[in-house]
C-alpha positions in Angstrom: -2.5 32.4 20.1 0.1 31.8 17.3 2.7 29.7 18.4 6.4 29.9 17.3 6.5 26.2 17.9 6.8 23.6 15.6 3.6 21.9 15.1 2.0 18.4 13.3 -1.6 18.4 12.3 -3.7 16.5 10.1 -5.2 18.6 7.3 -7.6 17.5 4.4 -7.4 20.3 1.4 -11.1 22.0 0.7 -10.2 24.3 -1.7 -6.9 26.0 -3.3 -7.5 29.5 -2.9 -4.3 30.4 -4.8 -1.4 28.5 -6.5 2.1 30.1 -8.2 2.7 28.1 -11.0 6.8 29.0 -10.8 7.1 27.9 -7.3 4.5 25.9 -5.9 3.7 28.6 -3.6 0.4 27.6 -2.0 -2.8 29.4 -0.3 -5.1 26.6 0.6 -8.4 26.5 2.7 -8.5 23.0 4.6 -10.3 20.9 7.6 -8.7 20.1 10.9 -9.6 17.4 13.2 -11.1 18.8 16.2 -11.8 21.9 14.7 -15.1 23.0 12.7 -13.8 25.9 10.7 -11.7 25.8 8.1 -8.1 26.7 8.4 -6.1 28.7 6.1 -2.6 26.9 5.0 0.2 28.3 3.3 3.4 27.6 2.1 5.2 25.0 -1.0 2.6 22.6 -1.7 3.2 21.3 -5.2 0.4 18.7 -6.7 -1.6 19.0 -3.6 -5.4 18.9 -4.9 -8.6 19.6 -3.0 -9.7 16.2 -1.5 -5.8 15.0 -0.5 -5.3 14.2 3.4 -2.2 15.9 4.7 0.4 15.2 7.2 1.4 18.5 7.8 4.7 20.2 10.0 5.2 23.8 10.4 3.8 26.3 12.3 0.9 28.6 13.6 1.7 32.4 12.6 -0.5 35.7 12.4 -0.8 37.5 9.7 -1.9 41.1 10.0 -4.3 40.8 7.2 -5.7 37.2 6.7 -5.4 36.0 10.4 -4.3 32.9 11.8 -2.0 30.6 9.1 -0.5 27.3 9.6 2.7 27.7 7.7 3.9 24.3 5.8 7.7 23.1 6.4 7.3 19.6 5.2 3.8 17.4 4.1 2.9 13.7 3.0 0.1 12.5 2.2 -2.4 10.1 4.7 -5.9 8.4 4.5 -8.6 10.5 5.2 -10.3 8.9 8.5 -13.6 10.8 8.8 -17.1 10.4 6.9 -16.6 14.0 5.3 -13.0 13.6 4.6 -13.7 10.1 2.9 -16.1 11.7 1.0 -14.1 14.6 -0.3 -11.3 12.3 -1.0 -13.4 9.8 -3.4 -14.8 12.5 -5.0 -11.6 14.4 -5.9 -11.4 12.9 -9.3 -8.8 10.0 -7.3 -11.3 7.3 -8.8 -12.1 7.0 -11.9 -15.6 6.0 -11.7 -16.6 8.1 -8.8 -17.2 11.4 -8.7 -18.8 13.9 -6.4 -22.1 12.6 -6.5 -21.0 8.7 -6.2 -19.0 9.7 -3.2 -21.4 11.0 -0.9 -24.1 8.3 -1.9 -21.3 5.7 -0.9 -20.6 7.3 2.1 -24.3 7.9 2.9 -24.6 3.7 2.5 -21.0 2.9 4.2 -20.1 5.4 6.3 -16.3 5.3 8.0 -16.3 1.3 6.6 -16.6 2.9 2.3 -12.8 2.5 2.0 -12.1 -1.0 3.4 -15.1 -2.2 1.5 -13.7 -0.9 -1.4 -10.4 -2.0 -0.4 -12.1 -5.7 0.7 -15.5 -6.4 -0.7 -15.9 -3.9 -3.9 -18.9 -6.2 -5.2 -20.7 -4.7 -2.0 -20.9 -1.6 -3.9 -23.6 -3.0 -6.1 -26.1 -2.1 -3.7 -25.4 1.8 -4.2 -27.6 3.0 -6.9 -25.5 3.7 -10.2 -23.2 1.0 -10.2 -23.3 -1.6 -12.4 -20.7 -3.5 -13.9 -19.3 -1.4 -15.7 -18.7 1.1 -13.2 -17.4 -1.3 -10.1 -15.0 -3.0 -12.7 -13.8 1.1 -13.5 -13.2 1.6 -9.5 -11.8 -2.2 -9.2 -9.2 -1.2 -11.6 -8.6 2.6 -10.3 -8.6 1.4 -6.9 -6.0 -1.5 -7.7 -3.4 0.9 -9.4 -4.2 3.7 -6.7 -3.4 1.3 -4.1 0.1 0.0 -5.7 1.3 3.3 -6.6 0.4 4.5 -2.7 4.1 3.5 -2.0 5.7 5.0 -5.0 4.4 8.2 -4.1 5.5 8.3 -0.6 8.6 6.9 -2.0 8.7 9.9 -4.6 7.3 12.3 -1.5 10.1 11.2 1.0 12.5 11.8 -2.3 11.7 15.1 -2.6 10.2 14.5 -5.8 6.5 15.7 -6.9 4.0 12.6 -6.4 2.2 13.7 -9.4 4.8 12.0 -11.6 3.4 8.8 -9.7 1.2 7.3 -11.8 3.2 7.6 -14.9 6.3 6.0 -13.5 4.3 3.9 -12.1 2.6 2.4 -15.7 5.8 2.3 -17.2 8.0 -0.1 -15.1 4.7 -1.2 -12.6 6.2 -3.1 -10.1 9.7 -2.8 -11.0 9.3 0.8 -10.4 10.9 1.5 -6.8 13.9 -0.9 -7.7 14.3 1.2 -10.9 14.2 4.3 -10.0 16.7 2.9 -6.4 19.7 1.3 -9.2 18.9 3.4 -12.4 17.1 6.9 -11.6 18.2 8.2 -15.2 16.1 6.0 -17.4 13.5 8.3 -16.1 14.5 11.4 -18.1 14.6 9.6 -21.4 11.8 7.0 -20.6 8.8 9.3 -19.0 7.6 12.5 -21.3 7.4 15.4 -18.7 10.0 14.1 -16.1 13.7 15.4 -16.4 16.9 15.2 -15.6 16.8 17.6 -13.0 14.3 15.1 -11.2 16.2 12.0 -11.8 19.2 13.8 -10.9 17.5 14.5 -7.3 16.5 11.3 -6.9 20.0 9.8 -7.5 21.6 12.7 -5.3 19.4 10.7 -2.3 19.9 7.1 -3.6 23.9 8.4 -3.1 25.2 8.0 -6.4 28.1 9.5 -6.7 28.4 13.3 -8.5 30.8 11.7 -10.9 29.2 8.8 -11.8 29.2 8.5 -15.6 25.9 7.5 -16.1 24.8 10.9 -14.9 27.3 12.8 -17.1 26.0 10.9 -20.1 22.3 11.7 -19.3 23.7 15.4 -18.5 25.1 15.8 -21.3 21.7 14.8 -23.5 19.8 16.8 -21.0 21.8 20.0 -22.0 22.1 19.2 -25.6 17.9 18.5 -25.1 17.8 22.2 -23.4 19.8 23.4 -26.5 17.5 21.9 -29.5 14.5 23.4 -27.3 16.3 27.0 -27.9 16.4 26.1 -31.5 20.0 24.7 -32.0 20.5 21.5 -34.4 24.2 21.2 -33.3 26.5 22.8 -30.7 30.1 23.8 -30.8 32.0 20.1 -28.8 34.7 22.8 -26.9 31.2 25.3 -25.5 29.2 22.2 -25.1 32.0 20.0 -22.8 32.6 23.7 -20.7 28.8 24.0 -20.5 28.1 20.5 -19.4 30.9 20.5 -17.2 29.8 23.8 -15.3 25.9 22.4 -15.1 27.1 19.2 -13.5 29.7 20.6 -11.2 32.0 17.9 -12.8 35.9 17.8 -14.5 36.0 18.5 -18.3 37.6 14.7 -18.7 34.7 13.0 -17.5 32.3 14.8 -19.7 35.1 14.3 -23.0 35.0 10.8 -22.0 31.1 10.3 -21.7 30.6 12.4 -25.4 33.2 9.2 -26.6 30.6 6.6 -24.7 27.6 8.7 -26.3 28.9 9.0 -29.1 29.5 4.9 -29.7 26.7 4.0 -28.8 24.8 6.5 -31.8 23.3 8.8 -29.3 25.3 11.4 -30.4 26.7 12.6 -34.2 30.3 14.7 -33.8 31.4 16.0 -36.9 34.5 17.9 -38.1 33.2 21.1 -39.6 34.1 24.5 -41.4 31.3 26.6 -39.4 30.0 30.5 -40.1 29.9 31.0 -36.4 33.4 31.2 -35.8 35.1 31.0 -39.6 36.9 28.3 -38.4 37.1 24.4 -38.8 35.5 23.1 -35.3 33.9 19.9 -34.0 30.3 20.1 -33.8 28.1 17.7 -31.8 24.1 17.0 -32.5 22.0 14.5 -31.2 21.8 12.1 -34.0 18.2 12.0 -34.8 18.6 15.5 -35.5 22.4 15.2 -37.6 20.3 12.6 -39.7 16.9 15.3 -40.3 20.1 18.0 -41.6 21.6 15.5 -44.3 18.4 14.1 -45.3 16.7 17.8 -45.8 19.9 19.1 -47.9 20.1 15.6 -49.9 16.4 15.6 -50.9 16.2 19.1 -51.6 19.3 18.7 -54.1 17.3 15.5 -55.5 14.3 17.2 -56.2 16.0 19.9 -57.7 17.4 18.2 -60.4 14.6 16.0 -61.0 12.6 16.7 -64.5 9.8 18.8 -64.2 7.2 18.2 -66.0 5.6 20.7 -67.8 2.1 22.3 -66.9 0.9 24.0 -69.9 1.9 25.1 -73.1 2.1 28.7 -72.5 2.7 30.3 -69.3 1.4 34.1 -70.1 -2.2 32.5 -71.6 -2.4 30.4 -68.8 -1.9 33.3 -66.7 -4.5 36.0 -68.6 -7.0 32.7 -68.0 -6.4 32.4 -64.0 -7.1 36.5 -63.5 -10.1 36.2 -65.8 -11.5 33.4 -64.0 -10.6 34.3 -60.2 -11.3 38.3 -61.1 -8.2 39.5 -60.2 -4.9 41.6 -61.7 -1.9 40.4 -60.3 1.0 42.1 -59.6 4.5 42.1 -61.5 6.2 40.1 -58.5 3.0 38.1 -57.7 3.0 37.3 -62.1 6.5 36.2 -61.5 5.8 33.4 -58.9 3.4 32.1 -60.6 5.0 31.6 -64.0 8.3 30.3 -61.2 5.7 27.8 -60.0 4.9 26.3 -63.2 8.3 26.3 -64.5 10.3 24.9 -61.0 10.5 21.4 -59.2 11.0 24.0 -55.7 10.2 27.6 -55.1 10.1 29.7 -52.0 7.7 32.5 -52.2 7.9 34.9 -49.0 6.4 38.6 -48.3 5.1 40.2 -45.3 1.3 40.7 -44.9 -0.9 42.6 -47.3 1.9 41.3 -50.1 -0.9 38.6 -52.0 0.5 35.6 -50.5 -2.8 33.6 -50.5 -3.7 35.4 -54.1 -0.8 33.9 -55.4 -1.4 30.6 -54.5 -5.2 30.7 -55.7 -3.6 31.5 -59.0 -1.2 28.8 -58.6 -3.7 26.0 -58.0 -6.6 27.2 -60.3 -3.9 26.6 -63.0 -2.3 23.3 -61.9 -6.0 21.7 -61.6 -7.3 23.2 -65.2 -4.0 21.5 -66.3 -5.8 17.8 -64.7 -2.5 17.9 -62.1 -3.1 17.0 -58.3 -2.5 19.3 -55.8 -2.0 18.8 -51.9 -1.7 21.8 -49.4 -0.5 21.9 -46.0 0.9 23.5 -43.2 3.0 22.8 -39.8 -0.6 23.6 -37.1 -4.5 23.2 -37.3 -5.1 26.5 -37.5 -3.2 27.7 -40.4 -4.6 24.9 -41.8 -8.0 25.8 -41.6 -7.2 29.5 -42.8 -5.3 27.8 -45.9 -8.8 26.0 -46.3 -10.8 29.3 -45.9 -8.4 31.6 -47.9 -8.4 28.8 -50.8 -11.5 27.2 -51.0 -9.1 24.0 -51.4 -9.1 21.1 -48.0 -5.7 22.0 -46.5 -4.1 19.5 -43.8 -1.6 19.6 -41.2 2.1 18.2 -42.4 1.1 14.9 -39.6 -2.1 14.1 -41.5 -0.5 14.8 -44.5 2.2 12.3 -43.6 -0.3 10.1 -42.5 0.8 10.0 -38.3 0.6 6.7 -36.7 0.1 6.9 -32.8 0.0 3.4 -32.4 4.1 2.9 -33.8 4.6 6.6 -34.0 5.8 6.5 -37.4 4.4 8.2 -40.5 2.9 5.8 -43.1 3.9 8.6 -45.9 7.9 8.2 -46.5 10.5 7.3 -48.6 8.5 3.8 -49.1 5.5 5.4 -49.9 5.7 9.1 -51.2 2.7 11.2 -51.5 0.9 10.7 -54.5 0.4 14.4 -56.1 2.0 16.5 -58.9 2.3 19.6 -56.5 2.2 19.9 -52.9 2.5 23.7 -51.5 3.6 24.4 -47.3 2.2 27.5 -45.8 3.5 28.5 -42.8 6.7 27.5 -43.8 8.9 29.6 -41.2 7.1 27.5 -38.8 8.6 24.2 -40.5 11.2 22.8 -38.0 14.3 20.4 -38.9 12.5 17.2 -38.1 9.3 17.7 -39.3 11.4 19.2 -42.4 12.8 16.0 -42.9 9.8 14.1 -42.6 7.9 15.8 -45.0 10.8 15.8 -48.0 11.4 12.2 -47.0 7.6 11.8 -48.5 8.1 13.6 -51.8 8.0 11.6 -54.6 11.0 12.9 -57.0 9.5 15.0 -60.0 6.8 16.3 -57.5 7.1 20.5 -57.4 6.9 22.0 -53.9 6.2 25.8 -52.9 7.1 26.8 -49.3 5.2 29.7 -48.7 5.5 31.8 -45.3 6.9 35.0 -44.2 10.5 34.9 -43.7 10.8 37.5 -41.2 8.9 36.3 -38.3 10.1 34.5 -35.5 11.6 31.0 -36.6 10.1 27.8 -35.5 9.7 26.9 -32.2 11.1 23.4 -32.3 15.5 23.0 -33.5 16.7 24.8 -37.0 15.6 27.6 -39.1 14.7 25.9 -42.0 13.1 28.3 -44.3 16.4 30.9 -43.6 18.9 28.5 -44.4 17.2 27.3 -47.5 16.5 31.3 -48.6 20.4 32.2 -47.5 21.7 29.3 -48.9 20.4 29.9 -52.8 20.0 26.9 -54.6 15.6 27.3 -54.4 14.4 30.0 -56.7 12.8 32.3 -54.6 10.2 34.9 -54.9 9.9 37.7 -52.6 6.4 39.8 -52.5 7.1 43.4 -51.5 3.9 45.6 -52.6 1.4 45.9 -50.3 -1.9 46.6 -51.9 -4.2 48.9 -51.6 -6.8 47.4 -49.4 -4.2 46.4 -46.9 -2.4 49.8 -46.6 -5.7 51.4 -45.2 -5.0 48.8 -41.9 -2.3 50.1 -39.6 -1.5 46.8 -38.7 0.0 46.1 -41.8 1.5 49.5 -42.2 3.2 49.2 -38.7 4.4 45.3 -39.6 5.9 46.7 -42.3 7.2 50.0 -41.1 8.8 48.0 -38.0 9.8 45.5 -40.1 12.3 48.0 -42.3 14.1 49.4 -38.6 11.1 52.2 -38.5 9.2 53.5 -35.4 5.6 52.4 -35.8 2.7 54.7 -36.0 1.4 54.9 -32.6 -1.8 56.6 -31.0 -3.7 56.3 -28.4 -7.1 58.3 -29.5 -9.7 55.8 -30.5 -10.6 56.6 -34.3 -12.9 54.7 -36.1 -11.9 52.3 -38.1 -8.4 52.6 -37.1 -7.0 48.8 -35.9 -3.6 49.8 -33.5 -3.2 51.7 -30.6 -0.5 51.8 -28.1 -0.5 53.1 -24.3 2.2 54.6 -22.5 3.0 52.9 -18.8 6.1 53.3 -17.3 5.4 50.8 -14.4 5.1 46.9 -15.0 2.7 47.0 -12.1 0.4 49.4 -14.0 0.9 47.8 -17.8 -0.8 44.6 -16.0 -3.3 46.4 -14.2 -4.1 48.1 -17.9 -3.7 45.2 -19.7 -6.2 43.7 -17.5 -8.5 46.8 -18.1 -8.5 46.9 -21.7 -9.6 42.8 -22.1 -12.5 43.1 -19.4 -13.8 46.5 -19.9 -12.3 48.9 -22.6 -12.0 46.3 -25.8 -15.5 44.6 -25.3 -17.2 48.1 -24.8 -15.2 49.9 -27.3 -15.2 47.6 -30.1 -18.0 44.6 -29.1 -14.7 42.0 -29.1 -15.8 39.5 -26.8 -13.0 38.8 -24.3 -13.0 35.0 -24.2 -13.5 34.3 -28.0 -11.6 37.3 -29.7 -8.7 38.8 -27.6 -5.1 37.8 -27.2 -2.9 38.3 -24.9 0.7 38.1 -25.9 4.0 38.5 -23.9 7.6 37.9 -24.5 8.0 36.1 -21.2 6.5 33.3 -19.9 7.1 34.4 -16.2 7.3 38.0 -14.1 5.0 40.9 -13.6 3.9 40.9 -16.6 4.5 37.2 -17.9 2.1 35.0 -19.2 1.7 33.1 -15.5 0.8 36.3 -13.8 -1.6 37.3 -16.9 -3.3 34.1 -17.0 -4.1 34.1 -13.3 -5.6 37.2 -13.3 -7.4 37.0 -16.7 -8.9 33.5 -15.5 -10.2 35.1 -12.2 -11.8 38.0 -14.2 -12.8 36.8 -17.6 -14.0 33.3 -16.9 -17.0 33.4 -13.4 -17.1 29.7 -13.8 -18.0 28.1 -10.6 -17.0 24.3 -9.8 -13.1 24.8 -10.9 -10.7 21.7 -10.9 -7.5 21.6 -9.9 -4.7 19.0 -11.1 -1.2 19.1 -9.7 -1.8 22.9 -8.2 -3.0 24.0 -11.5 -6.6 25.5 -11.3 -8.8 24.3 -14.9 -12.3 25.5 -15.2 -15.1 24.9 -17.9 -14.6 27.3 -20.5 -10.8 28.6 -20.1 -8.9 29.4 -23.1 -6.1 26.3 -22.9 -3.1 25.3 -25.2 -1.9 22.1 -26.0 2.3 22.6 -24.9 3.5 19.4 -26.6 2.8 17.5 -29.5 0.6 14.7 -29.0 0.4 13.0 -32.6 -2.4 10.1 -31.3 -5.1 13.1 -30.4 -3.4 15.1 -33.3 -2.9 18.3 -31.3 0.3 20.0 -31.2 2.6 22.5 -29.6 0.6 26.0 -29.5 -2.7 24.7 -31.0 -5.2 26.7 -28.8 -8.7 25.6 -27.3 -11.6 25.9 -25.0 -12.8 23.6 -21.9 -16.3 22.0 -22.9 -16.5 19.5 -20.1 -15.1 18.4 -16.9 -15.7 15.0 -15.6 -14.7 13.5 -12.4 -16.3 10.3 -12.7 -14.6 9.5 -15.8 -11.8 11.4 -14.9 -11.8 13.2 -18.0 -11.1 16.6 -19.4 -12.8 17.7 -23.0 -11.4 20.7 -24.8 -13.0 21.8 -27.8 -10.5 22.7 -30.7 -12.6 24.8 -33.4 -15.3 21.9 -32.6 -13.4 19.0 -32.8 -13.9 17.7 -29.1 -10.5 16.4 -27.6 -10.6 13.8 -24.3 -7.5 14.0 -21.8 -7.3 11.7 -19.1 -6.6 13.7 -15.9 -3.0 12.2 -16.2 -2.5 13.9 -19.5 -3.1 17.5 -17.8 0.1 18.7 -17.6 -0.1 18.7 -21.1 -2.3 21.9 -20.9 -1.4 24.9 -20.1 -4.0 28.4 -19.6 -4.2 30.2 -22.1 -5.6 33.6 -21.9 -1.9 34.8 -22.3 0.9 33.5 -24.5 4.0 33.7 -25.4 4.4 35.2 -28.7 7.0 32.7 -29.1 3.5 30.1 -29.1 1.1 32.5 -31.4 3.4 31.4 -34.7 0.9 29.9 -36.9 -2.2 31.7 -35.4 -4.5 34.3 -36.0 -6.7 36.1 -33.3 -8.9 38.9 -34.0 -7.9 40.9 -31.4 -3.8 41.3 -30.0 -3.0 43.0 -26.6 0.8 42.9 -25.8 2.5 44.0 -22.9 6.4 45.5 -23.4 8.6 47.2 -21.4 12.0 47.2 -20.9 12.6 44.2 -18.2 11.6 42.0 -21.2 15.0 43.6 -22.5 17.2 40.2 -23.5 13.5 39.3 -25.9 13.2 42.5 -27.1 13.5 41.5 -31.1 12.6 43.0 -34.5 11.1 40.0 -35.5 9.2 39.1 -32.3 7.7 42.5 -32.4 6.8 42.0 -35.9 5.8 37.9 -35.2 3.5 39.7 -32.3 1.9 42.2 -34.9 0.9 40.5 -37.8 -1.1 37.9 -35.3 -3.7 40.3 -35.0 -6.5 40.3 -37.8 -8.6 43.4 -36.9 -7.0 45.1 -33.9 -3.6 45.4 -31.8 -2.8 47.4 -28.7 0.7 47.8 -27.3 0.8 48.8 -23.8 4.0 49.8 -22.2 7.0 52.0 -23.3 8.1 53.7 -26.5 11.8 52.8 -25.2 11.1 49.2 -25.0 9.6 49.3 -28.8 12.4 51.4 -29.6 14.8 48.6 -28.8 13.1 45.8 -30.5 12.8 47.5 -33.7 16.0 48.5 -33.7 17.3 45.0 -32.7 17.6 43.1 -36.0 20.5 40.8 -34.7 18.4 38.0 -33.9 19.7 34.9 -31.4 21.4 32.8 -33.8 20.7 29.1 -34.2 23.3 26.7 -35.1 22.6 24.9 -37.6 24.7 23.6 -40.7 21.6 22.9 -43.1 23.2 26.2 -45.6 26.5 24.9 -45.7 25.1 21.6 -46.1 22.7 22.5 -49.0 25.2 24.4 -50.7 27.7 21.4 -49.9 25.7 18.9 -51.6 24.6 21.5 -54.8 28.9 21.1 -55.5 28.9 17.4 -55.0 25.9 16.2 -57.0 
């Protein structure tokens, strides 16, 4: 009988039958002393994996569906004490060096006694078969760090802060760490990637600092001006940012005025007195210096380069031209003949046109001429897989701007700078909406002076997902000649796609149908309830796409979404689209997250030593508990992650469109409807659209496409890169 009772039970995890990314909310299948069927758990279990021994309270409760429940209250984590539970434990992926199979043939040869041999006498281990040296010095070591972070994590757990942060705080202070994170809990939002302020501001809420301590306003403050550059903000208005900081802390305006001083001092933080567009007026704006110094370096070096000689490619520009369409087979148009001859005759040019304009034509053209005048030529762009189009559109080895720059992992610095420029005569950037103010700054910091540049990207799409927007200021400001393609030619207006990107993009309803035609490459279909866009949504990438059109739905298909989370938000999507596209057997799960060979994954920050970035998209090839090792193949390049690096992975079978920039999938199935209302955009409509190479489907509401196209006020950025460029163009 279910008992209202409070109860405590000892619980090792079998299996996580269902996990909600937003909450931690839990649905977990585990063993029970005393009892020899598995009981169902439920309730806020973050990081709990299948393997972990559980102290758990709560209590027993019927459901009328599923049965008898143990409902969680409060957990920590124990040692397992029976053979299967040991067993389960080792081969959880806990150890590096065992996995399932070690486990049970360590257990089979040590019984109850396999963990305080291992704890005692590991060289005993020798007499299991498999383990050599190699191995027993790979569990000496896992073992030894498992062991000392033991009481961190409870120490975490008892904290209320998620164990699986363990073993990185862990390997940055070691020993230190539970005195550091008692006397100085903030170092942990600016010294550990994926741990906040929000967590250090929990812990120091239960070590008892005090609310108005000023060494949590000061890491508040970079916290919120963090938040703010992740929206795309280089700077922030000092009056909104003060009122803003002060309401997120709960503290007085003087103590946050007085920390911005401290901040400030101590070069954490640039203010600067400012006319600013945003409100007309003079104002004090405040940045977090790294990115005050990307803004003046990117508006000095684009005034240098400006003025620096060019030298000159050939003798005439209109023979040169005749010879690159007789030799490539092509006619180019009037505006594609003027960026061209701009090209040649320019140190910096901006050439921007939606798709179907002859982007890519152009800047065959382009090169074919600089190389027949013996010049060098680099090409780039901000991700590996517009780099790898740029390759394949060209014929020409494109790289990404980090290899380009030449990225360091080791000092995380780029070897190409100032110091030593690129050695090249022209260097052209696709993708370069994508471009943001840092990796802006980099990359002009490398150009030698007298070098030409061409930026090359599509103005109107979605700006870049990391602070600025580069490529608008530099177009609005007007001191780089700029070309702007407008015809779309003829092979391109036959595609709907581009027709609709277009059409959408000039404040127009697209062309919508829902009558499969043939050759016909976007369709859109009505639903009304969110409930019932996911349940079609779902539909069209099992069934209706692969059937229809032979797209297979791993490989070829899309799914995009303007949020990350609600009914039909990438977390729901992915859940569902992993359960039904991907029958994989033997899944993993890390930190509550469920990983199986062959999901679709994406890479959410940048990680410069494995050289994947923010967005970059890829497939599981391996899963290794021994090693303790995830492999995710990237367009065959085979990338290893530690199963501490995990939670830089996200699935992927839906995205944000926000994360497509840069990307190209063949096929495109967005969700929209009007509870995505605050996202609804022109140009994240249009961003969503021109992803897809050979066929989109909109599911949702005309209303909800109605408002996006005709929302062209886009969230502005602040940024003072225009006024800066335009600043500098007086003063030089």
């Amino acid at each position: 009988m279910a008992s209202p009772l409070l109860a405590e039970i000892d619980a090792q995890i079998e299996k996580i039958t269902y996990h909600n990314a937003e909450n931690g909310y839990t649905v977990a299948k585990a063993l029970v002393g005393g009892r020899h069927e598995q009981i169902t758990v439920v309730g806020h279990l973050h990081s709990v994996n299948p393997g972990d021994v559980l102290r758990l309270e709560g209590q027993w409760q019927r459901h009328p569906k599923f049965g008898e429940q143990f409902l969680v209250t409060s957990y920590k984590p124990t040692i397992p004490s029976t053979a299967r539970g040991i067993e389960q434990y080792l081969g959880s992926g806990l150890i590096k060096g065992i996995g399932p199979v070690m486990a049970k043939r360590l257990v089979s040869a040590f019984g109850l006694e396999t963990l305080t041999i291992i704890e005692t006498n590991v060289e005993k281990l020798r007499e299991v078969e498999g383990i050599g040296e190699k191995r027993l010095d790979m569990i000496r070591t896992a073992w030894s760090e498992q062991k000392e972070t033991r009481e961190l994590m409870l120490f975490l757990h008892e904290h209320g802060v998620s164990a699986a942060h363990g073993v990185r705080v862990f390997r940055q202070y070691g020993r230190d760490s539970i005195r550091i994170l008692r006397e100085e809990p903030y170092r942990l939002a600016t010294d550990i990637v994926g741990i906040g302020f929000l967590t250090a501001d929990r812990i120091a809420e239960k070590m008892n600092i005090p609310k108005e301590s000023p060494l949590r306003a000061e890491a508040g403050i970079l916290y919120v001006l963090r938040q703010l550059s992740e929206e795309g903000h280089v700077c922030y208005p000092y009056e909104r940012l003060v009122s803003e900081s002060a309401s997120f802390l709960g503290i007085d305006r003087h103590l946050v005025e007085t920390a911005l001083a401290k901040l400030a001092s101590g070069k954490n933080i640039t203010i600067e007195s400012s006319g600013n567009e945003f409100s007309g007026a003079s104002q004090r704006l405040v940045y977090l210096t790294h990115l005050y110094v990307s803004e003046v370096t990117i508006a000095r070096r684009i005034q240098k380069l400006l003025r620096s000689p060019k030298k000159k490619i050939c003798a005439g520009p209109e023979d040169v031209l005749h010879w690159a369409q007789r030799t490539l087979e092509i006619q180019l148009a009037d505006r594609q003949r003027e960026a061209v001859k701009e090209a040649l005759d320019k140190n910096l040019l901006v050439i921007t046109g939606g798709p179907g304009t002859g982007k890519t034509t152009v800047i065959h053209a382009i090169i074919r001429i600089y190389e027949k005048g013996g010049r060098r030529v680099l090409l780039a762009a901000p991700t590996g897989r517009a780099a790898k189009r740029m390759t394949e559109a060209t014929g020409h080895e494109a790289k990404t701007i980090h290899r380009l720059l030449e990225f360091s992992p080791k000092d995380g610095t780029f070897k190409r700078n100032a110091d030593n420029p690129l050695e090249t005569d022209l260097i052209i950037i696709d993708e370069a909406s994508m471009v943001d103010m840092t990796l802006m700054s980099h990359f002009l910091s490398a150009v030698r002076d007298g070098t030409s540049v061409i930026f090359v990207g599509d103005v109107d799409q979605l700006p870049s997902v990391g602070p600025g927007n580069v490529l608008r200021d530099v177009i609005d400001s007007g001191v780089i000649p700029l070309v702007r393609l407008t015809e779309i030619f003829r092979q391109a207006r036959e595609s709907l796609i581009v027709v609709n990107a277009h059409r959408i993009n000039a404040g127009e309803m697209p062309i919508m149908t829902q009558e499969y035609r043939d050759s016909q490459d976007f369709y859109f279909f009505p639903a009304e309830d969110p409930d019932k866009i996911f349940e079609k949504v779902i539909e069209l990438c099992r069934d209706k796409i692969p059937a229809k059109f032979g797209f297979d739905p791993l490989e070829d298909i899309q799914v995009m979404t303007p949020m990350h989370r609600g009914v039909i938000g990438a977390v729901r999507l992915n859940d569902a689209l992993q359960r039904h596209l991907n029958p994989e057997t033997g899944e993993f799960v890390r930190r509550g997250r469920i990983f199986k060979r062959g999901d679709k994954v994406m890479q959410i920050r940048n990680n410069y030593e494995k050289e994947v970035f923010n967005g970059d998209i890829g497939k599981i090839a391996v899963i290794d508990r021994e090693e303790q090792e995830v492999v995710v193949d990237y367009d065959g390049r085979m990338v290893p992650y530690d199963f501490q690096e995990l939670d830089e992975l996200v699935i992927a079978y839906a995205i944000t469109v926000h994360k497509s920039q840069g990307s190209e999938y063949p096929v495109v199935v967005m969700p929209i409807h009007t509870q995505h209302f605050m996202l609804l955009q022109r140009n994240l409509l249009y961003t969503a659209i021109t992803r897809g190479k050979k066929l989109v489907i909109l599911v949702g509401t005309k209303r909800a496409i109605a408002i996006a196209v005709s929302n062209d006020k886009t969230q502005q950025r602040y940024t003072m890169l225009k006024e800066r460029l335009l600043a500098e163009e007086t003063s030089l």
